[in-house]
C-alpha positions in Angstrom: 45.4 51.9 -52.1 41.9 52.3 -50.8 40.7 49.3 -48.2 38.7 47.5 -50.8 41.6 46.9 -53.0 43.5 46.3 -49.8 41.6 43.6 -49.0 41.0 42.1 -52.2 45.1 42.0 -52.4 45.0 39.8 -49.3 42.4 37.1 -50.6 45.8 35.6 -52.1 47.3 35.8 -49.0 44.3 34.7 -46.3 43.8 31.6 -49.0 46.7 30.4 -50.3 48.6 29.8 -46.9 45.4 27.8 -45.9 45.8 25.6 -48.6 49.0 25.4 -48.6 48.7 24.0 -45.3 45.7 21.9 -46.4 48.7 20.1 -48.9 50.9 19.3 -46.2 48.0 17.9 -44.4 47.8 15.6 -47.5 51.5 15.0 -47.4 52.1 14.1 -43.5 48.0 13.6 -42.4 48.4 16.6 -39.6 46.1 18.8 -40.0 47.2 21.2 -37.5 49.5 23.0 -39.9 46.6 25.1 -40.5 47.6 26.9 -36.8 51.2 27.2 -38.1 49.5 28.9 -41.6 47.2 31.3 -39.9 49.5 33.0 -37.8 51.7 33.5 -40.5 49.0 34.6 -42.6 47.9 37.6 -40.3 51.8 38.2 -39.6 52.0 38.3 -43.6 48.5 40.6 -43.8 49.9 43.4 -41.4 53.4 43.7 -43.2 51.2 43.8 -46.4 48.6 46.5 -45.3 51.6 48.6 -43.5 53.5 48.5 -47.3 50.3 48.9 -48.9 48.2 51.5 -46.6 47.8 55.2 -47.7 48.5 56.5 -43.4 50.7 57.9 -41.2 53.8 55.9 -42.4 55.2 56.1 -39.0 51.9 54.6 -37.8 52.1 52.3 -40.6 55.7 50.9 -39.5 54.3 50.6 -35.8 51.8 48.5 -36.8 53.1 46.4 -39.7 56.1 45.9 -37.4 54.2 44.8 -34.5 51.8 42.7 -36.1 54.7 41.0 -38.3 56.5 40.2 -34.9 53.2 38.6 -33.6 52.8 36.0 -36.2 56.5 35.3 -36.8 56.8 34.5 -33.0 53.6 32.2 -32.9 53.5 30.7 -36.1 56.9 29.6 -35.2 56.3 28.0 -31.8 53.4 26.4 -33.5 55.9 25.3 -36.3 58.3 23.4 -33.9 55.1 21.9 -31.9 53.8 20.7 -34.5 56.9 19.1 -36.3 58.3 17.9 -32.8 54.9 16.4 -31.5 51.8 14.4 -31.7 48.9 16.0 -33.7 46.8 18.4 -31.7 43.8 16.2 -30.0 41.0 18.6 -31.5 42.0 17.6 -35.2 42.4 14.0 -34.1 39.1 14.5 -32.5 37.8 16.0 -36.0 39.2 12.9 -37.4 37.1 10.2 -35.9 33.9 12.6 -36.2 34.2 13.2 -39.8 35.1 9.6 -40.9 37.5 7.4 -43.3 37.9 10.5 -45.8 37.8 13.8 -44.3 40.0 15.4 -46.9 37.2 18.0 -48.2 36.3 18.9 -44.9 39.4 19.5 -43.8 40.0 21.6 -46.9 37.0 23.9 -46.4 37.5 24.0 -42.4 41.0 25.6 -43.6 40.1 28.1 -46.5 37.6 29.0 -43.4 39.8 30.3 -41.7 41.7 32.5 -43.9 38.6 34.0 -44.4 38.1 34.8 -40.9 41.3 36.7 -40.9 40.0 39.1 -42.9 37.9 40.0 -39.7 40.8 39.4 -37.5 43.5 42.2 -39.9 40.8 44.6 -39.5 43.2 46.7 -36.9 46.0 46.5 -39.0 44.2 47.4 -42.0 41.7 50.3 -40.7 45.5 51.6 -38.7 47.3 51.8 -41.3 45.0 53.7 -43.6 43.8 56.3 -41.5 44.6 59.8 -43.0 45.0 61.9 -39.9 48.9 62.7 -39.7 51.2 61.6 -36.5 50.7 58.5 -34.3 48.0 59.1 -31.7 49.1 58.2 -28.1 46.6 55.5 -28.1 48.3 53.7 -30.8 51.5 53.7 -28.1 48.9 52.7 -25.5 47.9 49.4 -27.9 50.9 48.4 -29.1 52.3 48.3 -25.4 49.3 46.2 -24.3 49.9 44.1 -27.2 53.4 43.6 -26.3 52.0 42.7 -22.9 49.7 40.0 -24.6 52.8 38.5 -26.1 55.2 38.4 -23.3 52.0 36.8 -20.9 51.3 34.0 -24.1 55.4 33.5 -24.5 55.6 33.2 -20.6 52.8 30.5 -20.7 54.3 28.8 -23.6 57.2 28.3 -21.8 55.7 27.6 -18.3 53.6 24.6 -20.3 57.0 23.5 -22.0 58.5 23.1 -19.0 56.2 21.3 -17.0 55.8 18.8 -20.1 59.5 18.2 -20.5 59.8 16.8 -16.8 56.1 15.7 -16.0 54.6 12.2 -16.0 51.3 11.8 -18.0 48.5 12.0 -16.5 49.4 14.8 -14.7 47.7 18.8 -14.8 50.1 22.0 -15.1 49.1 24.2 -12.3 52.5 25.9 -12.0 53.0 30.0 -12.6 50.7 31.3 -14.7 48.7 28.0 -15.3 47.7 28.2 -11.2 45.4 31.2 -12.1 44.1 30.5 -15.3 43.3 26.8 -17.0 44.2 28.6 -20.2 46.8 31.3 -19.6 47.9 31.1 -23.6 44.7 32.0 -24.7 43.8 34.8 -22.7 47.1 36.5 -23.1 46.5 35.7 -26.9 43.0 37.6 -26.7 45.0 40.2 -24.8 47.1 40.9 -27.6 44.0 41.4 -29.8 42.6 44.3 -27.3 45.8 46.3 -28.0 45.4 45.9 -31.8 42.2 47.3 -32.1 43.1 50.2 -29.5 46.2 50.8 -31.7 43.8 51.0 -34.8 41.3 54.0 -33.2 41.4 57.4 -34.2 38.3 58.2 -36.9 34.8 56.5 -36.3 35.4 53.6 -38.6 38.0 52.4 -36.9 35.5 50.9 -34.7 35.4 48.4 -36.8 38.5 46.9 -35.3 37.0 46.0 -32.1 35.5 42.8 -34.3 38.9 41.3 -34.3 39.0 40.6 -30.2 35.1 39.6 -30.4 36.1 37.4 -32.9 39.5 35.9 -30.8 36.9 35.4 -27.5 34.1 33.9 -29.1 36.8 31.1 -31.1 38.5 30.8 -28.0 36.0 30.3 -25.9 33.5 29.1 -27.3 34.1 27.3 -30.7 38.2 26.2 -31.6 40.0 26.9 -28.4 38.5 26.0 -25.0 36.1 23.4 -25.7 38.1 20.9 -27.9 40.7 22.0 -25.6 38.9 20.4 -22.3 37.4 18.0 -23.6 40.5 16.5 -25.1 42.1 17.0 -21.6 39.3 15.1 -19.7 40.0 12.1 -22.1 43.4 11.9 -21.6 44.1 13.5 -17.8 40.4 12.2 -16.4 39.7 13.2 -13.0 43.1 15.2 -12.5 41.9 17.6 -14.9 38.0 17.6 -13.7 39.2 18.5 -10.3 41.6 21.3 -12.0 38.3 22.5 -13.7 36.8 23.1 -10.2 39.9 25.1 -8.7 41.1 27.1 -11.6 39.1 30.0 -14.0 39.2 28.6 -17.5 39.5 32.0 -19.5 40.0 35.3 -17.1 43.1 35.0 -14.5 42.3 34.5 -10.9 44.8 34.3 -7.5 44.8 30.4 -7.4 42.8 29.1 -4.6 44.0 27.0 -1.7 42.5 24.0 -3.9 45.6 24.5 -6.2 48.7 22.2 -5.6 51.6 22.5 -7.6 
């Protein structure tokens, strides 16, 4: 299949888990399914581009494989947090800002984005369709930074977990990987995303991939991830978590300074 009909085959896909997750919004009033439905949706988007693409088909199995792994692992974590927890602050936060019926809000804020993730399965889909024959070394080279990103974001995951099951509220993570970065998860997730798009080079289009990290950093640090993020933290941690602000780098690792207590 040539791209445009690939991507046209994944409007059902980058849509219809969005509102899928927009009806179980409906059905339980969390709106943070739409996390758990956009990592499956780009898991589901590189499987379907790796079936689907015209490459390499070892290349294609790389990447489907990999990318497939990445959204089964994170949509499921998400899955569990959010059917074993409260609903993520920034949607409650959403809540109160949009009013008594936020319903087609929420509804267009989700269909947004699947959209998106047409920009963010650019690597997958420019990979798997490239017609030069064999898997170029910097394909390896991606996929093992990618496998990097994950293990860092599983490792953080865990870490958070951990200090969550035994802390008292109020209180700021600064253990492991949370002592040199306010937001270890995200940067190892934007990680990931830099190994995707090095996977995806070869001919000059696949350029082109590099949007998908651009997009990750920008929403993580400046739009859905980080902001909400702190600002949902000072409300409920207050001063604890100003005072982790001042010691610890919010996106970009850093050897925690002597400020840092665990």
């Amino acid at each position: 299949m040539s791209e445009g009909a690939l991507l046209l085959a994944a409007v059902p896909v980058v849509l219809g888990l969005p509102f899928l997750a927009w009806v179980a919004y409906l059905r339980t009033d969390r709106a943070d399914w739409i996390d758990v439905a956009w990592a499956f949706s780009l898991g589901a988007l590189a499987a379907q581009f790796a079936v689907l693409g015209s490459g390499d088909p070892i290349r294609r199995l790389a990447l489907g494989v990999a990318g497939t792994a990445w959204g089964l692992r994170l949509g499921t974590h998400l899955a569990v947090r959010v059917a074993g927890g409260a609903e993520d602050g920034r949607y409650q936060a959403l809540r109160a800002d949009w009013g008594p019926r936020p319903h087609g809000r929420f509804l267009a804020f989700f269909l947004f984005q699947g959209v998106l993730n047409l920009v963010l399965g650019l690597p997958f889909l420019l990979g798997t369709t490239d017609a030069a024959p064999g898997v170029p070394a910097w394909t390896w080279m991606g996929l093992a930074l990618a496998l990097a990103g994950v293990v860092g974001e599983a490792l953080a995951d865990a870490q958070l977990r951990a200090f969550k099951a035994t802390g008292t509220p109020g209180t700021v993570c600064r253990h492991g990987l949370w002592a040199w970065s306010r937001h270890p998860n995200y940067f190892f997730e934007w990680l990931t995303w830099m190994g995707f798009a090095l996977a995806a080079q070869g001919r000059p289009a696949a350029l082109a991939a590099w949007l998908a990290p651009a997009l990750i950093y920008l929403l993580l640090t400046r739009v859905t991830g980080i902001p909400p993020t702190e600002a949902q933290s000072l409300r409920s941690r207050g001063e604890a978590y100003r005072d982790y602000q001042g010691a610890v780098p919010a996106f970009f690792p850093w050897p925690p300074s002597r400020k840092v207590r665990p």
